[in-house]
C-alpha positions, 0 to 999 in steps of 0.5 A: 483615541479610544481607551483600553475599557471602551475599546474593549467594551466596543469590541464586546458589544460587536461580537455579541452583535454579530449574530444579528448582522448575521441573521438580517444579513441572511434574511435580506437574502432570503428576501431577495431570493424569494423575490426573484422567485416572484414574491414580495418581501411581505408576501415572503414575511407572510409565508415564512410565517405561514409555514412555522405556525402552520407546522403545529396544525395537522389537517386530519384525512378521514376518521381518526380511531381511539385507543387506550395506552399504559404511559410511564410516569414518575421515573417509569414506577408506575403507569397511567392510561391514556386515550390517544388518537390514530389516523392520518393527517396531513400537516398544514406548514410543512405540506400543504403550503409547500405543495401549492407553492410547488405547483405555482413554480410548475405553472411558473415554469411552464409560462416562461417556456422552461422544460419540465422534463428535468424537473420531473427527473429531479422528482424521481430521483428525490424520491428514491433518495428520500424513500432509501434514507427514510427511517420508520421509528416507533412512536414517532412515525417516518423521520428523514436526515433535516440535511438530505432535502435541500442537499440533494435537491439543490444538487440534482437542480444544479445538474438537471435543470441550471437555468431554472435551478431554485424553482427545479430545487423547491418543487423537487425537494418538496414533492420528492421528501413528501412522497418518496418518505411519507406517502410510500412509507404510510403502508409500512407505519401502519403495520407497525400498530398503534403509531398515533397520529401519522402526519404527512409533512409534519415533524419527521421531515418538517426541517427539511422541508423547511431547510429546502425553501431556505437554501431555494431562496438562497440559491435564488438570491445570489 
């Protein structure tokens, strides 16, 4: 019989705890699902790896300009000049690896003999919705809602394609954001000036691009 203190402490420790479990619960079915998708639990280790260090890397597409800028310092009393880069990039994590991964799901589905036609659909369709709710935002280039990716993704999947709705889910969900929020904005942000450096892929849709392979696999594991 436990007394009242360690009762107590018990029932603290497993309240702290379970945020843990919560999380070796959630990654188990990441790992699961990612292996349906036909990857190895350490493969998906690597790649989940790959694509949070991956995110600060940005892969420059041609030349990059430089120019100079007044900065605010010391509560905006006084300004200091600075030389910042401008040009286009294209963003390691939340492009690149993304993209190869969605074109190793097409060829998946294609040798398993599933129809890509709602597939491409699913596409079309993320980028409408991707190009409608993406925000051009001084300074910080195209920003896109972290929700919208994998909701509507795994929506149009679930309708379009249910047999192979995870694949469908990624590939759209990838292909849709990058396209309908950074590439068909990439004009607009230049008109605008002095952006900096435009990543594709990078910090305005990064989370949802991230959030997609996240509710991909977890869609596939159950």
């Amino acid at each position: 019989m436990l007394f009242l203190p360690i009762a107590f402490l018990t029932f603290i420790f497993f309240i702290l705890f379970l945020p843990i479990l919560f999380i070796l619960g959630y990654f188990h079915i990441v790992t699961v699902g990612f292996e349906k998708l036909g990857f190895s639990p350490e493969a998906t280790v690597l790649m989940l790896l790959a694509i949070l260090i991956g995110s600060g890397i940005n892969i420059p597409l041609g030349r990059q300009k430089l120019f100079q800028v007044e900065e605010p310092v010391f509560f905006g009393l006084f300004r200091q000049p600075r030389i910042k880069a401008q040009g286009l990039a294209i963003n390691f994590g939340g492009a690149v690896i993304p993209v190869l991964l969605s074109l190793y799901f097409l060829y998946l589905g294609w040798r398993q003999g599933f129809s890509l036609e709602p597939v491409l659909m699913a596409i079309i369709l993320m980028i409408i919705i991707s190009k409608f709710l993406a925000r051009i935002i001084p300074g910080r280039g195209v920003v896109l809602p972290f929700f919208a990716p994998p909701l509507f993704a795994v929506l149009f999947a679930l309708i379009l394609s249910p047999s192979f709705a995870a694949p469908t889910a990624f590939i759209s969900g990838v292909l849709g954001t990058l396209i309908g929020a950074d590439l068909l904005n990439l004009r607009n942000v230049q008109k605008m000036g002095k952006q900096g450096f435009l990543s594709i892929g990078g910090a305005g849709v990064f989370d949802g691009i991230f959030l997609v392979g996240m509710v991909t696999a977890l869609l596939a594991g159950f």
